[in-house]
C-alpha positions in Angstrom: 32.2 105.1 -22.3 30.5 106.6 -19.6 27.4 109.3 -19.0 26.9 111.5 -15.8 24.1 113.8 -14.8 23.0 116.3 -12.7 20.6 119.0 -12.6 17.0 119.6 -10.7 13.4 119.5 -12.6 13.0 122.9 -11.7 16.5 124.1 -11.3 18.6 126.5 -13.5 19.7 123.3 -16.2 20.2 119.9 -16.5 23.4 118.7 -17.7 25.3 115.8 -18.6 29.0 114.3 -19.0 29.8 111.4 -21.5 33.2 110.1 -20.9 35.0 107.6 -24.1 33.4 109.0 -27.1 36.0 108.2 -29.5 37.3 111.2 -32.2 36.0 112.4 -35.2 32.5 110.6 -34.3 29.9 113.4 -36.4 27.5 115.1 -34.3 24.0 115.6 -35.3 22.6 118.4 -33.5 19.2 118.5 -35.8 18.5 114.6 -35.2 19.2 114.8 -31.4 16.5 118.3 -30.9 14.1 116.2 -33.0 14.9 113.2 -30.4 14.4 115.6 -27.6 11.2 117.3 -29.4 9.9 113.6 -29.6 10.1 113.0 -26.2 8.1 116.1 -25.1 5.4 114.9 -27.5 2.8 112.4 -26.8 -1.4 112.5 -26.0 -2.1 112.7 -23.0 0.8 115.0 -21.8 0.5 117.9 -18.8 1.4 121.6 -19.2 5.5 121.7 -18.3 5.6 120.7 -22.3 3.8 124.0 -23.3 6.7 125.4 -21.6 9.7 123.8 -22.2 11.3 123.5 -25.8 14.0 121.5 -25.2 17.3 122.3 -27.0 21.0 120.7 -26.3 23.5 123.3 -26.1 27.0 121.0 -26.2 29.6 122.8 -24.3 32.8 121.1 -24.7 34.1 118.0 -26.6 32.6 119.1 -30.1 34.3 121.3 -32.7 32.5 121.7 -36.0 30.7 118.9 -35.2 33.1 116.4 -35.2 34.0 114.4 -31.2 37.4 115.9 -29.9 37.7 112.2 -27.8 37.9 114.6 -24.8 34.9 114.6 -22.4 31.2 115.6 -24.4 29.8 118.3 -22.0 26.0 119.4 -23.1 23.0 121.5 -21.2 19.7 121.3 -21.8 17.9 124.9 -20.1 15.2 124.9 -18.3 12.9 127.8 -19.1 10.9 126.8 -16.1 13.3 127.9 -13.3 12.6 132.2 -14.8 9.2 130.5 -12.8 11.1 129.0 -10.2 14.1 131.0 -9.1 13.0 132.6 -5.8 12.1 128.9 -5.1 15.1 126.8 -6.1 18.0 129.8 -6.8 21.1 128.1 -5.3 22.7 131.6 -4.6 19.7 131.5 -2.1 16.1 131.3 -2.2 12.5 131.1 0.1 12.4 127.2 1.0 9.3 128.3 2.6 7.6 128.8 -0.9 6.3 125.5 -2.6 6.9 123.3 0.2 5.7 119.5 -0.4 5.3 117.8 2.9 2.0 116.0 1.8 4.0 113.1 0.5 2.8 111.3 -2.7 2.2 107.2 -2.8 4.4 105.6 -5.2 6.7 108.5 -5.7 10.8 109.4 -3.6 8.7 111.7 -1.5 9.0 109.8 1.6 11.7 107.2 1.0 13.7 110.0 -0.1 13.6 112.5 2.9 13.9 110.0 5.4 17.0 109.1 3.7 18.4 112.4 3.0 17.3 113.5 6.6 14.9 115.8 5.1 12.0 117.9 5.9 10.8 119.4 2.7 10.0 116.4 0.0 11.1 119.5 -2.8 14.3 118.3 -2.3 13.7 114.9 -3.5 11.7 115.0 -6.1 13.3 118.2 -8.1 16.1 115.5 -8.6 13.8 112.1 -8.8 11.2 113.4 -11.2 11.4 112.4 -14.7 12.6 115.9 -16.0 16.3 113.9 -15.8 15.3 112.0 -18.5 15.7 114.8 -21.5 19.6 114.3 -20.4 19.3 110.9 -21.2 17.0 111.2 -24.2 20.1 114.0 -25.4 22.9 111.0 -24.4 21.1 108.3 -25.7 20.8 110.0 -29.3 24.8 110.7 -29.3 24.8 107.1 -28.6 22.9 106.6 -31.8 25.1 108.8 -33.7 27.9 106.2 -32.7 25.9 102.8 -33.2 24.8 104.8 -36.7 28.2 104.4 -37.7 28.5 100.7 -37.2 25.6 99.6 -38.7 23.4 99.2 -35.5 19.6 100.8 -35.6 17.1 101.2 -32.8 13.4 101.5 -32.9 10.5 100.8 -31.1 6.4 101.3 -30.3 3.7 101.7 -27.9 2.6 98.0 -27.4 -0.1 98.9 -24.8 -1.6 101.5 -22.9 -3.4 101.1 -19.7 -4.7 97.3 -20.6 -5.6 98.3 -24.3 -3.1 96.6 -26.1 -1.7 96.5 -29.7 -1.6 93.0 -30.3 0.0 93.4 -34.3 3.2 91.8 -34.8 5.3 94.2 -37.2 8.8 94.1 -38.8 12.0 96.4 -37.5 11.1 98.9 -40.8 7.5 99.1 -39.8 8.5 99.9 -35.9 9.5 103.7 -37.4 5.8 104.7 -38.6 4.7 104.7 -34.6 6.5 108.2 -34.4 4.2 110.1 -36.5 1.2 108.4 -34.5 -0.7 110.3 -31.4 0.2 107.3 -29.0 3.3 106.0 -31.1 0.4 102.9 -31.4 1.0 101.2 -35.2 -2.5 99.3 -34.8 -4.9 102.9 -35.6 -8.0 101.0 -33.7 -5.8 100.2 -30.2 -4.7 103.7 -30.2 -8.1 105.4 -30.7 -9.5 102.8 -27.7 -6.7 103.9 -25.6 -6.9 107.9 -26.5 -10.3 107.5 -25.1 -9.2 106.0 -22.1 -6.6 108.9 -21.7 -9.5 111.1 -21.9 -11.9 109.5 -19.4 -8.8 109.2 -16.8 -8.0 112.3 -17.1 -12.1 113.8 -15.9 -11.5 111.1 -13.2 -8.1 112.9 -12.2 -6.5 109.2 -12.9 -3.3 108.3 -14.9 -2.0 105.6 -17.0 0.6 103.6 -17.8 1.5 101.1 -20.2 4.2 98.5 -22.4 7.5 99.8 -24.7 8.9 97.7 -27.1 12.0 98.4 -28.1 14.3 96.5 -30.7 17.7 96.6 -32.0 18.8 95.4 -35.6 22.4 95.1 -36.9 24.2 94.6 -33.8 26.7 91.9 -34.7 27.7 88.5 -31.9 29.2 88.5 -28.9 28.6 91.8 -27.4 28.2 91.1 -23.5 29.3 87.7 -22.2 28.9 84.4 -20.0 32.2 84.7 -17.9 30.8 87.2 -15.2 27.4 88.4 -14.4 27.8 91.6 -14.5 28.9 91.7 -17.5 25.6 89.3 -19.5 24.3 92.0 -22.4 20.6 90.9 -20.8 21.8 92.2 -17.1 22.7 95.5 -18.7 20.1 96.9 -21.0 17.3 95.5 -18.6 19.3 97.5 -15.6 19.5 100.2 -18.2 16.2 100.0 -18.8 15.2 99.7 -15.0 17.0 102.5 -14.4 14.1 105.3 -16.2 11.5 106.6 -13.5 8.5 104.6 -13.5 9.4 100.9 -15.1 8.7 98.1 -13.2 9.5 95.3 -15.1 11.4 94.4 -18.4 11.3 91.2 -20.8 13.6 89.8 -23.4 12.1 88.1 -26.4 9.3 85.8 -24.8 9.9 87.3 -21.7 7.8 85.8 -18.9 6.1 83.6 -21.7 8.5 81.3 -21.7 7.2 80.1 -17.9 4.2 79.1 -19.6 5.4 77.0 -22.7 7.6 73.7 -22.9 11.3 74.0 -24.3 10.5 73.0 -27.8 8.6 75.6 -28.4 11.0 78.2 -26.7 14.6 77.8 -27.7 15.6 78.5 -31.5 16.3 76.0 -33.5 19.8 76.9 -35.1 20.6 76.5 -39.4 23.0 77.0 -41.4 21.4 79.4 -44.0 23.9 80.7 -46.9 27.0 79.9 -44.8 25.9 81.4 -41.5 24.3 80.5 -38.5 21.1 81.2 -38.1 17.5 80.6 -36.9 14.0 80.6 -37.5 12.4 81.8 -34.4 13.8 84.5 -31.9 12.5 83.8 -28.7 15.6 84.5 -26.9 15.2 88.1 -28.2 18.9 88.6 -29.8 20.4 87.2 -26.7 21.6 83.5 -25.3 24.0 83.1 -22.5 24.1 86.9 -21.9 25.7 87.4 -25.4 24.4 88.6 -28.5 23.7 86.3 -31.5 23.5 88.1 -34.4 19.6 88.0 -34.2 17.4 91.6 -33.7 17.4 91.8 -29.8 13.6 92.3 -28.5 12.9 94.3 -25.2 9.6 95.3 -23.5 9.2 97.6 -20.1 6.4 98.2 -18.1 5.7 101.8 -17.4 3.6 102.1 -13.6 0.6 104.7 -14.1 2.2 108.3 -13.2 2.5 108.8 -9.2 1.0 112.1 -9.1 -2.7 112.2 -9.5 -4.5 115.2 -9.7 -7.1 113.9 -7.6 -5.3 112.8 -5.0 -4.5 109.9 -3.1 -4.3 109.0 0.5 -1.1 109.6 2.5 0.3 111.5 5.4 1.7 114.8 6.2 5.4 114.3 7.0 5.4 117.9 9.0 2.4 117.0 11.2 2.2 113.2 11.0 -1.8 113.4 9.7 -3.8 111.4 7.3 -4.2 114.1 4.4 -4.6 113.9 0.4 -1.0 114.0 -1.8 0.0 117.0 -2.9 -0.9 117.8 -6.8 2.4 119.1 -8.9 1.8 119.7 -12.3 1.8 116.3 -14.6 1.2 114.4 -17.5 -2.3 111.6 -17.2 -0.1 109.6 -19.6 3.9 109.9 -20.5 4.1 106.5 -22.5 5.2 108.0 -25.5 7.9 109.9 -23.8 9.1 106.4 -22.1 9.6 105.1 -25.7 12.1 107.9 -26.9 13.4 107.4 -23.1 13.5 103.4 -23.2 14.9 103.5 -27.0 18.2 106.1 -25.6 19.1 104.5 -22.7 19.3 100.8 -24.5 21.6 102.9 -27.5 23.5 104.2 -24.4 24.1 101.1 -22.8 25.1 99.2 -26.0 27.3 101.8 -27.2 29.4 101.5 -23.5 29.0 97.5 -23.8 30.7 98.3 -27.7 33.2 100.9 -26.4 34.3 98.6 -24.1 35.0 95.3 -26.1 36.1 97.6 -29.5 38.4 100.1 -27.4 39.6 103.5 -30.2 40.6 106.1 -29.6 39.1 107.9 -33.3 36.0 106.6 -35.1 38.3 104.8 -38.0 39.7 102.4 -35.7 36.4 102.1 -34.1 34.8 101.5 -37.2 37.7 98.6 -38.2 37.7 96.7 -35.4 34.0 96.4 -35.9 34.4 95.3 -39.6 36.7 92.5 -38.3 34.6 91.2 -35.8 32.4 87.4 -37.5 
């Protein structure tokens, strides 16, 4: 299985490519708009979301809702680029118009046109801004229409925003409660402390970031493996997860904790309990030896504060070489609600390839038996 996409934040449409899908696989159109609805949602988010209203439009692959097993081809519009055309029209457009040369610290701006031998930073950042993401979120939730039928749920929350943290510890049915909250927060106290800091940032032209935690229940052993790196489950959903605009660092279970305790009170104890393995702790986060075991696999990603601050920060102009303040496009002060939808689709994205690959089928029943079959 295998996604590809293209398209420009402010271009005609985004679109995407998944490759694998086996047949007969049902469709939910309803559950992946709410998905993409979800992830336009959010306090603290900028005015592109009055605009948009994100829909997928699935243009080959599907008939009456059922997979073909050919090639998934789906569009999300941009209702933007009616703003945008004599900017970005590809039939040809005024270059001139909305020019970014005031480069923007922590963003592609710069990396990006000196790589791409470049002169207008516009052409960077139409493709590295987070816009790509609704693609993903639209993929990822296809993905969950597949992992659905075996059995395997995802789900996650807003652990922390900005330093304000939710320190609760909750179950996998509790995790779902988060996406009726403002900040996707499940401790009501956390997220009223960090709505307020949300609000004070925003006066101060600032922006936040913040910590996902995402979780995966049902997923049986043995997906991933020990015999090649590149193929340890751990290496994949953390590149998957790297992957989204803005994270800087992922953990699995304890994470970075486990620098800071001895082994005894790190690695799970193992049991027999009712004729199966098991254990009573999950520090390894669902995963040993790049393999899962059978346990719910724990993730968490930091999310860096948005890039683009209203106020401004200190950089250069790449036409003229001067000092001068980052250009201002229109942005969110916090998109850590958005991350979660993003973080929770590319992780049911990347498991669903990691399941294509070891389960082959070519339709969903033999999917769906070689699954049943598996210890």
């Amino acid at each position: 299985m295998k996604l590809t996409t293209a398209g420009e934040s402010h271009g005609k449409t985004l679109v995407g490519i998944i490759e694998g899908l086996p047949s007969n696989l049902p469709i939910d159109i309803d559950f992946i708009n709410g998905r993409l609805a979800l992830r336009q949602s959010g306090y603290g988010r900028g005015g592109r979301q009055k605009i948009e209203s994100d829909k997928i439009e699935i243009l080959s692959g599907v008939r009456n809702r059922l997979t073909l097993g050919s090639p998934l081809a789906f569009q999300i519009v941009n209702r933007d680029y009616t703003n945008w055309q004599a900017v970005m029209a590809p039939e040809g457009a005024d270059t001139s118009l909305r020019q970014l040369t005031r480069v923007r610290p922590g963003h592609a701006d710069l990396t990006g046109v000196i790589k791409y031998d470049q002169t207008d930073a516009r052409n960077i950042l139409e493709r590295a801004s987070a816009r790509e993401t609704a693609v993903r979120v639209a993929a990822g939730s296809i993905a969950m229409c597949y992992l659905k039928e075996l059995g395997v749920s995802i789900s996650g929350y807003v652990k922390c925003v900005c330093g304000v943290e939710d320190k609760g510890v909750y179950s996998f049915e509790e995790l779902a409660a988060a996406k009726s909250r403002p900040l996707f927060m499940l401790d009501a106290v956390a997220e009223r402390d960090a709505m307020d800091l949300i609000d004070e940032l925003k006066a101060a032209g600032d922006t936040a970031g913040g910590i996902v935690e995402i979780r995966v229940k049902g997923l049986k052993s043995g997906f991933g493996s020990c015999m090649q790196y590149s193929t340890k489950l751990d290496a994949i959903l953390c590149g998957a997860m790297m992957s989204v605009q803005a994270i800087k660092g992922v953990e699995v279970g304890m994470g970075f904790a486990v620098a800071r305790n001895r082994g005894s009170a790190v690695h799970d104890e193992i049991y027999i309990k009712d004729g199966k393995y098991a254990r009573a702790t999950n520090n390894a986060g669902g995963i040993e030896g790049g393999m899962s075991n059978g346990e719910e696999i724990v993730l968490r990603a930091a999310m860096k504060p948005i890039p683009t601050l209203m106020k401004g920060l200190n950089t250069i102009d790449y036409a003229t070489g001067r000092p001068a303040t980052a250009a201002g496009e229109r942005s969110d002060v916090a998109a850590i609600c958005a991350c979660e939808i993003i973080l929770e689709s590319v992780v049911a994205m990347a498991l669903a390839e990691v399941i294509s690959n070891r389960l082959g089928g070519d339709n969903l029943k033999e999917v769906k038996e070689r699954y049943s079959l598996l210890p």
